[in-house]
N, C-alpha and C positions, 0 to 999 in steps of 0.2 A: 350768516345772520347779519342782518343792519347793524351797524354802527355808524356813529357823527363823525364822519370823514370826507374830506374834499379830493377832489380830482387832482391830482399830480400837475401839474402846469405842462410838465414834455408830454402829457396827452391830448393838451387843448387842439391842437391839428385834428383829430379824430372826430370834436364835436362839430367844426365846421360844415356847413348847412353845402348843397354840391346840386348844383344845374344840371338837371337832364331834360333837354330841348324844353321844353311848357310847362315840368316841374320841378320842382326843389324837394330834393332829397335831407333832412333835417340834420344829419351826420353822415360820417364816411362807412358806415356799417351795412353792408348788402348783402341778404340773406337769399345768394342765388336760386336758380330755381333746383330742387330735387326731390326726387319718388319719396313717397312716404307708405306707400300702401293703403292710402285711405282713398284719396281720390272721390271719383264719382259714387262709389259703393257706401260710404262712410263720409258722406259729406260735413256730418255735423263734428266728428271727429278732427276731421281735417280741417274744418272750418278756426274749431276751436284753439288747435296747435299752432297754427299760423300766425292769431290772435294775440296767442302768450307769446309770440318771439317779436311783434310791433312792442309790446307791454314792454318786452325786457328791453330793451331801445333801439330794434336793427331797425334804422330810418326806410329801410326797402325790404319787404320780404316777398316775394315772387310764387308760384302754384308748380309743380310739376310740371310734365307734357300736357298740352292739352290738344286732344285729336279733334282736326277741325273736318273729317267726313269719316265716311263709313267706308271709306275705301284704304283707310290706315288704322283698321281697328286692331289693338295688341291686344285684346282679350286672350287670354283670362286676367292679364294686370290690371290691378287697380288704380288706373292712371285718372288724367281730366279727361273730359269730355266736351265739346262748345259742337256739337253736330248743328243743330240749329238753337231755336229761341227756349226752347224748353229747358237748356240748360243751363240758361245763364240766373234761373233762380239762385241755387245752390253757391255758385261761386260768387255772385250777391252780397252773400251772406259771410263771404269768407272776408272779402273787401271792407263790409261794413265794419268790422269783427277791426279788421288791418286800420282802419280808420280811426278807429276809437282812438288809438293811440298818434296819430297826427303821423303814420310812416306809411309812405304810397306801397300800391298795391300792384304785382306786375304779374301777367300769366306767359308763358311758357309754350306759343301756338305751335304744333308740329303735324306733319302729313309723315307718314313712317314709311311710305315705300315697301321697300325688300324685306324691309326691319317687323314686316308686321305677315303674318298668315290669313288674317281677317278670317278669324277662325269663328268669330259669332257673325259677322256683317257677311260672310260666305260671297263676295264679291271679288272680283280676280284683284292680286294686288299689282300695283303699278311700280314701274322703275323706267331710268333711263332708257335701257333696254333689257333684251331677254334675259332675264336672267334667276338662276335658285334662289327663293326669300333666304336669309340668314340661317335660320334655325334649321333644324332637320325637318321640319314639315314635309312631304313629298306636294311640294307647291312649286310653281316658278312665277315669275311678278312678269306680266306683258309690260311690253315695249310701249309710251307712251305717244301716242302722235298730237297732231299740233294741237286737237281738240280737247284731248287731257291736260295738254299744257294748259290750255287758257283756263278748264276749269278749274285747277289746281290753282292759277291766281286769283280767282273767282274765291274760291275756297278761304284762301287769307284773307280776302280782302272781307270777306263777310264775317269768318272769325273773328279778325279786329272789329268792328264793328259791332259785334254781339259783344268782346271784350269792353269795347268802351261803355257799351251802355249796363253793364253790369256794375261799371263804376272803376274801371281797372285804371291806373295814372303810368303804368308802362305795359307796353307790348312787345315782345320779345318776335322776331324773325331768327329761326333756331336751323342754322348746320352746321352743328360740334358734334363731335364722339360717333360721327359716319350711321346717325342714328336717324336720317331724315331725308326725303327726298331731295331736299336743297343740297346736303352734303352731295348724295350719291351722282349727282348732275358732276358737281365740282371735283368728283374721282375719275382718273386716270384709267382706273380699270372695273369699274362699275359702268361709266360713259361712256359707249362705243360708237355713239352716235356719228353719223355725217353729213348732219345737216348743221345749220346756225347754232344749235344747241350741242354740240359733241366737238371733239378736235384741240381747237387750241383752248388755253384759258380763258380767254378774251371771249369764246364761243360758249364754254361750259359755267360761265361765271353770268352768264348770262339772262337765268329765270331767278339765281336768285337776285339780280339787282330788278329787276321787274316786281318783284315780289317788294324789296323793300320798299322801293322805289314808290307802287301801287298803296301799300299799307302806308305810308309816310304821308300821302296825299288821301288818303281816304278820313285818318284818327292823327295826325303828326299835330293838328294844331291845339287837339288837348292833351293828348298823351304822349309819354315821351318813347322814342323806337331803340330797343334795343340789340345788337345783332351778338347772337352767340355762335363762337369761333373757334374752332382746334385749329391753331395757328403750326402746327405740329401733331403726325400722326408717329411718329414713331415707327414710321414703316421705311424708310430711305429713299429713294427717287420715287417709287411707285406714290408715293402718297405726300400730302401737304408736308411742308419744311419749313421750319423760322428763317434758313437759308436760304429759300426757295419761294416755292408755289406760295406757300404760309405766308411769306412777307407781300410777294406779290398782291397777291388778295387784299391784302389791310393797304398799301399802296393804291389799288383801283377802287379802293369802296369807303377811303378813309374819311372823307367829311358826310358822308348819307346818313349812316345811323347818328341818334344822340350819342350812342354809350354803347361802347366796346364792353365785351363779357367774352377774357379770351381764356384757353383753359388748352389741353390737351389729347389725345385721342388713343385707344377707343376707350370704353368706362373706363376699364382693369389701370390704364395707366392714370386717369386724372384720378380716379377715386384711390388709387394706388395705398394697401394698409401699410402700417408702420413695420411693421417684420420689411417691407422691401424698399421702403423711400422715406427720408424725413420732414419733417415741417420746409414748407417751404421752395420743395424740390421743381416746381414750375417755374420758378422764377426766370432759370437760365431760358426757356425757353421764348416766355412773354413780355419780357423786358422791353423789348425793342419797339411796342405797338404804342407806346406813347410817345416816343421821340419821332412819330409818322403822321399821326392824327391831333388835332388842337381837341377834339371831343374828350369824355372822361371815360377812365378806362377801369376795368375792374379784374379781377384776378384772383384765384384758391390758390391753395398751399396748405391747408389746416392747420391755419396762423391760432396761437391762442397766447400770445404772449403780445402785450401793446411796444413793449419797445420796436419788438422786429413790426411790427405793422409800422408802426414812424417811420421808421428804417425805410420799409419798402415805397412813402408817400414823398420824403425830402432825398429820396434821390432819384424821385423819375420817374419811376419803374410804376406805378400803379396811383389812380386815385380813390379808388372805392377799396377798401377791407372785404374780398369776398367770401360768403364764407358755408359750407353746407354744413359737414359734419361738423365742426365749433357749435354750430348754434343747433345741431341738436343736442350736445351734450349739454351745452347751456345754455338756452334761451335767452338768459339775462346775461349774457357776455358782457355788450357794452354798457349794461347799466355800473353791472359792479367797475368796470375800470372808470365809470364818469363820476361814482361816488369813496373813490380810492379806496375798492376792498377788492384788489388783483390777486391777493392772496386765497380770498374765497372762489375763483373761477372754477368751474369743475372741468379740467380741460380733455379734450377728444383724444383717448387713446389708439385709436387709428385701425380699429380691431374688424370693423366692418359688420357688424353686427347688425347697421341699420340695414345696409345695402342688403345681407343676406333677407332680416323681414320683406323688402321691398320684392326682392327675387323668389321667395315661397307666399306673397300676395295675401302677404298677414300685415296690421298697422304697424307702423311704424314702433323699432324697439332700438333702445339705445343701452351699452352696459354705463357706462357711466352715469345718464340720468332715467333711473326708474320709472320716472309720472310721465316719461316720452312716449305718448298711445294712449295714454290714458289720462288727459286733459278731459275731453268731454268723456269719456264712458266710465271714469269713477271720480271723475270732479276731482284731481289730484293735482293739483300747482305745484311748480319746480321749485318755489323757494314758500310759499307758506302750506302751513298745514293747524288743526285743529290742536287745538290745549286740550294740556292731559284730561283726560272723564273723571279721575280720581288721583288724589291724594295717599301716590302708591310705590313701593318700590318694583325692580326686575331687575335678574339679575340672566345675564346672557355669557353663557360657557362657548368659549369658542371666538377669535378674533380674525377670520376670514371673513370674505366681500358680503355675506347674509350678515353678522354677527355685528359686525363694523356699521353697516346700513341700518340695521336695526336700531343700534345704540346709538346713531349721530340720529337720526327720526324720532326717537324716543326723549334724548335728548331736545332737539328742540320742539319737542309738545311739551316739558316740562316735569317729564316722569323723573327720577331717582333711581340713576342708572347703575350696574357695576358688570364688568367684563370681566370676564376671567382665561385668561388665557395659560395654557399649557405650557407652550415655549418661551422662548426667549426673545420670539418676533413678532410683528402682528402681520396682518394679510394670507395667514392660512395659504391654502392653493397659489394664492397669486404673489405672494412670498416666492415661493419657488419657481412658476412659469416665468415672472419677470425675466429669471436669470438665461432662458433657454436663446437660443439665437435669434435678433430680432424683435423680443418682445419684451423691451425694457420697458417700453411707454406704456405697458400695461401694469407695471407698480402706479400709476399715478391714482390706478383704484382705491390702492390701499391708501396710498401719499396723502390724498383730499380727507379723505373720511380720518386717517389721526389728526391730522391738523384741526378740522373741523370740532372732531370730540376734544381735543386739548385746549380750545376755547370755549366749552360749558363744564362749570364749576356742578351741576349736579350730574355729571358723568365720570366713573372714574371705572381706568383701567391698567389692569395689572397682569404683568408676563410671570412665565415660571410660575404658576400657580395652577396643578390641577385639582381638581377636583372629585370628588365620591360622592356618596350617597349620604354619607356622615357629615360633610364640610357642608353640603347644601341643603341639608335638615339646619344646620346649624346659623346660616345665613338669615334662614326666616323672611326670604323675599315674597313678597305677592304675588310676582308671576317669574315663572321661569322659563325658558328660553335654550334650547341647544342648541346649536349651531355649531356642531363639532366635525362636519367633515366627512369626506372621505377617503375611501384609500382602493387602490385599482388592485385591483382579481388577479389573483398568482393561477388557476387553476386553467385559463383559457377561458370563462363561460363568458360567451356575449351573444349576438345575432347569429354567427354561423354555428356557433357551438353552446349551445344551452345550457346542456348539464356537462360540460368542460372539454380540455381535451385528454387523451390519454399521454400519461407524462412516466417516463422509465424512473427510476428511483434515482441513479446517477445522474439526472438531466442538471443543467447549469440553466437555473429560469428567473431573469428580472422580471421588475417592471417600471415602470417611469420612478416609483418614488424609489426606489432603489439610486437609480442617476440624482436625482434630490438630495438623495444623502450624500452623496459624492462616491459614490460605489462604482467607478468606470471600467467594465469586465476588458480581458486585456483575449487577445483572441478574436478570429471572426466572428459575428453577430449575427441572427437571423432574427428582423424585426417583423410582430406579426401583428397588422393593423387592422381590426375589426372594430376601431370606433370613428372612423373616416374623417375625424376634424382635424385641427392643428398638431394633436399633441404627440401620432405617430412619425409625420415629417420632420418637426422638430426635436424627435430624441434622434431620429439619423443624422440631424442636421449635425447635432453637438460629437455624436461617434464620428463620424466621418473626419470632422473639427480633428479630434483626437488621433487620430488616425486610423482607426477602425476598418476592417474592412466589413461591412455592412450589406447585406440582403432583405429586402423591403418586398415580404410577402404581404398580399393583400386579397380579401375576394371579392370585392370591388374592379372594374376595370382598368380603375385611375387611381395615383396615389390622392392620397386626402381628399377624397372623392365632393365631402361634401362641402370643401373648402372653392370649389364652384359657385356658390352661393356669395362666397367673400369676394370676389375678385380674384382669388390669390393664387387657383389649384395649377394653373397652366407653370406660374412661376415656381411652385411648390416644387414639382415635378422636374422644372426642367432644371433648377437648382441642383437636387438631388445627384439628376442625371450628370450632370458637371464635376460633382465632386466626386463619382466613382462609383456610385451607390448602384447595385445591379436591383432588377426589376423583375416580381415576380407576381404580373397579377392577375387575376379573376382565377386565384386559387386558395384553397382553405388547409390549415394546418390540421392534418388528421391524428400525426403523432408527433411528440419529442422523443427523441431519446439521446444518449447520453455521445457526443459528435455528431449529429445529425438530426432533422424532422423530416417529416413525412410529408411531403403539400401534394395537396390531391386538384387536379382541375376542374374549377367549376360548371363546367360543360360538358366533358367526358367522362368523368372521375379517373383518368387518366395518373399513376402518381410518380414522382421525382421525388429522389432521394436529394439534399442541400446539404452538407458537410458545413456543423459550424462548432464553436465552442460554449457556445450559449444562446439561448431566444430570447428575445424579450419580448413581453406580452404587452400589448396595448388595446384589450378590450370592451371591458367594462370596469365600473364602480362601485365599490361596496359601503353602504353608509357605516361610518364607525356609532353602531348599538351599544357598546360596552356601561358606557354610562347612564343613556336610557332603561337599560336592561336592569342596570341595579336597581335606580328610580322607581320604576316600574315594580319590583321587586319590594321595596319600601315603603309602598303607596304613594310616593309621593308622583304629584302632577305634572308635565311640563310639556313645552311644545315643542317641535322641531320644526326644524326652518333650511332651507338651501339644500346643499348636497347631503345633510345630516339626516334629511327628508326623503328626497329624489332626487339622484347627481344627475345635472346636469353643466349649463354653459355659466359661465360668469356672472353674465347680463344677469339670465335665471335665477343666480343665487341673490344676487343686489336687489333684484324685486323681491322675490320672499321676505327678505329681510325689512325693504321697504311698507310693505303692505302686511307685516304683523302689527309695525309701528305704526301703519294708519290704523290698523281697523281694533287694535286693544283702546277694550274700554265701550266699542259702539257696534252697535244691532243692525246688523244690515237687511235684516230683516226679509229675506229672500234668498231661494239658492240659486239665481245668477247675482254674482256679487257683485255686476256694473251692468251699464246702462245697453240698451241694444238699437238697433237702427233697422228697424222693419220695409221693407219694399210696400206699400199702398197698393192694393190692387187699381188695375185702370178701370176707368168707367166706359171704355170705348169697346165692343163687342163684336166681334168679328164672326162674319160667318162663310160658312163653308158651305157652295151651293153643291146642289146631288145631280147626280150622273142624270 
């Protein structure tokens, strides 16, 4: 919430205004480019989010990929599009939107190569040479000869060109994260080439300085060029090195671009969640590109603290604040540190939540900030919202991430708020996950939102307090609110098992919140994971910790199957695999019994006896009804919200909790309860002549 506060002075560095070749960037805050899921499909959505992060004061906020032919189409993603003239309406609009706020506007050009199946554009895709597209598509990308070369610079040079005139003030030349035909040129083992274009560096480095080179001369003297760089793959010889090829590169290409945007390779490592890397963890590798190049250089880490950003400008190492996931959990990052309220930052727990929307081709979701996706499609702002409708109390049972969200929302619309919490702690669910291996930075869900509600005098919350059906007759609030939680299935039911599994009377059966309690079974374990996200990897993580000897059944093929969507599943797994943890998967638990289950395979039905002293079950969620049921029972009213509801993710439970506090009080008047974004049919009518 605003308050009359001034800027700290050790952050004045940050305000300073930063040349990139023809433009000036207003501060050191640069909102690099990344997927949002809106894209071409969802223009006005994405138009509008970009909007709010100029507002909140990132002096550069940049568009996703934007595919400059149809011969790099990633469909079915919801990326940019710049094919020809038709589409620089759209992104138009996003600039304009970028403009309001006086902070340049930069897109993101990219040709995909191998990286793309051109699974709608049905056009062969192209690579250095022969070779399988990325994905499991049964596709291979032909071999480019000189005539694709040239139209591939063709290709840039007319994307910039369509960028410019859409109003864009930087243009990005993109080979980072091995996601680009410029990259795949520049690989060792993607480039098999033996002509001028394959071989040595010198040779392979070769279409993309044509490339800058071209685009710098075509748009260089209005707009500023930016080259984005995995200065480091994290692969060892075969691939780019900060000791190596990496530095090389930034050595042959250092004065061309305005502005270095250097980062790491592939996604999984630059987008790297906080369970495996911390703030900051690129550093060792990009350090070095400014002590090479006099241009201004930029750089991630999912900085959200301004000291370390100082930090990383007065000694070298970086001149721009890069920043993806920051500025989606908070839009106004750099406002609140320019108006000295650091304390209000909502910072990125590193959980990867956006990346997975971007990867299932849904808009952009964030858990930390709710209104992420839903700027234009429910008119939701990150830091204002509507005054209360009425002159009313609520009272919300339950202090987990819905309860919590709720009461700081309701709070500042102005209601007359009271919590009631059970225990002794607040953050519910995320109380306890905090503690499991690697996801401490996920308290800071909780962290933000006490803090938050401990600065409005009409919110008040209180621990060790439950509640009945009597205490909340007796409250006499106006609306009520439960947000009590829930708790995971002793019986087996989830996807593979519905109505449960069969369990012997002597069987020894956890489940997560049993480890919560501090219940650590002493004996081999047989963990049995049919809810495919984090929370089955990380109770083996914490057994194993212990010393456990651990079995990791699954009927999935992959541990934490869906934890593919985050970045994380490859590490997930090979973690596990490290600490000892045996692997049992694409099989389902058919029995426990009392030393032993039953796992049957998911293919054969095949079954193996496992010898353990306990299972523990990681299924599904049962909402705790207890208090509803009475309510219900007493006539009395109330609503339920987050996992109290439908268990689901985090994010999930923060928005319910969000979006009661928006919509209590107002008629939405419609049962889609936000805005939608229609395709226009064409006017152009094609015909099909007859035999």
């Amino acid at each position: 919430m605003p308050r009359d506060t001034a800027r700290d002075p050790r952050y004045d560095i940050l305000f300073e205004p930063m040349k990139i070749g023809p433009v000036t960037a207003r501060n050191r805050f640069y909102q690099v480019p990344h997927c949002n899921g809106m894209g071409r499909n969802y223009p006005s959505s994405m138009a509008e989010m970009r909007r709010i992060k100029a507002e909140g004061g990132w002096a550069v906020v940049n568009t996703e990929e934007a595919e400059i032919h149809p011969s790099g189409d990633h469909s079915p993603w919801n990326g940019g599009r710049i094919w020809d003239d038709r589409d620089v309406p759209y992104l138009a609009r996003m600039v304009e939107g970028i403009h309001e706020h006086d902070s340049l506007a930069g897109i993101q050009l990219n040709h995909a190569g191998l990286m793309a199946s051109n699974r709608f554009s049905r056009l062969p895709p192209m690579a250095p040479s022969h070779q399988p597209v990325s994905d499991n598509d049964p596709v291979q990308a032909r071999a480019m000869d000189k005539q694709d070369i040239r139209n591939l610079r063709r290709w840039y040079v007319n994307g910039a060109k369509r960028a410019r005139d859409a109003g864009f003030d930087i243009i990005y030349v993109y080979a980072g994260h091995r996601l680009t035909t410029l990259s795949h040129f520049l690989s060792r083992d993607w480039n098999q080439r033996s002509d001028e274009y394959g071989g040595s560096l010198e040779n392979r480095i070769r279409l993309l300085r044509e490339v800058m080179e071209e685009t710098k001369e075509a748009v260089g003297g209005t707009c500023g060029i930016a080259f984005r760089f995995s200065v480091d793959e994290l692969r060892g010889a075969l691939g780019m090195q900060s000791g190596g090829e990496g530095r090389d590169v930034v050595e042959m290409l250092a004065e061309i671009p305005d502005l270095w945007d250097v980062n790491i390779a592939d996604w999984e490592n630059d987008s790297a969640t906080s369970r495996f890397k911390q703030t900051g963890y690129q550093d060792e590798y990009v350090s070095f590109v400014k002590s090479i190049t006099t241009k201004p250089v930029v750089g991630v880490g999912r900085y959200t603290s301004p000291d370390q950003m100082v930090s990383l400008i007065k000694n070298g190492h970086l001149d721009f604040i890069g920043a993806a996931r920051p500025s989606i959990a908070d839009p106004f990052l750099p406002k609140k540190i320019e108006e000295g309220r650091i304390e209000d930052i909502r910072e990125c727990i590193g959980c990867n939540i956006c990346v997975a929307s971007d990867s299932t081709f849904q808009p952009l979701r964030c858990t930390q900030n709710p209104t992420m996706g839903e700027e234009w499609r429910s008119g939701w702002h990150p830091e204002r919202i509507a005054p209360r409708a009425a002159d009313e109390s609520v009272l919300i049972i339950g202090a987990g991430p819905a309860g919590l969200e709720a009461a700081r929302a309701l709070g500042q619309r102005g209601y007359g708020v009271t919590v009631a919490e059970q225990s002794d702690r607040i953050g519910g669910r995320v109380a306890d996950e905090r503690a499991l291996p690697g996801l401490a930075e996920w308290g800071r869900v909780a962290d933000y939102r006490e803090y938050q509600i401990s600065q409005m005098p009409n919110v008040n919350l209180y621990l060790n307090s439950p509640m009945s059906a009597e205490t909340v007759a007796e409250f006499e609030a106006d609306h009520i609110v439960l947000a009590t939680g829930a708790t995971w299935d002793r019986t087996g039911r989830g996807r593979a098992n519905p109505l449960g599994i069969e369990t012997a009377g002597g069987a020894s059966v956890f489940t997560p919140d049993d480890i919560f309690k501090g219940m650590i079974p002493e004996g081999p374990v047989v963990i049995f994971d049919d809810d495919h996200f984090y929370m089955g990897g990380s109770i083996a993580e914490k057994l194993l910790e212990a010393g456990l000897y651990v079995t990791f059944v699954t009927p999935s093929a992959t541990v934490s199957a869906w934890t593919g969507y985050t970045l994380e599943q490859h590490k997930i797994q090979a973690k596990l695999m490290e600490m000892g943890a045996r692997m049992v998967l694409s099989h389902n638990i058919a029995q426990i019994n009392e030393g032993h289950v039953i796992a049957e395979c998911g293919y054969t039905g095949t079954e193996t006896k496992i010898d353990c002293a306990h299972t523990l079950l990681v299924t599904m969620r049962q909402p705790d009804d207890t208090l509803a049921d009475a309510l219900a029972a007493a006539g009395i009213s109330a609503t339920k919200i987050g996992d109290a509801l439908a268990p689901s993710t985090i994010a999930a439970a923060v928005h319910a909790g969000h979006r009661y506090a928006r919509d209590l009080g107002l008629d939405r008047g419609d049962d889609v309860p936000f805005e939608r974004e229609l395709i226009e049919l064409s006017h152009t009518k094609r015909h099909i002549p007859e035999l």
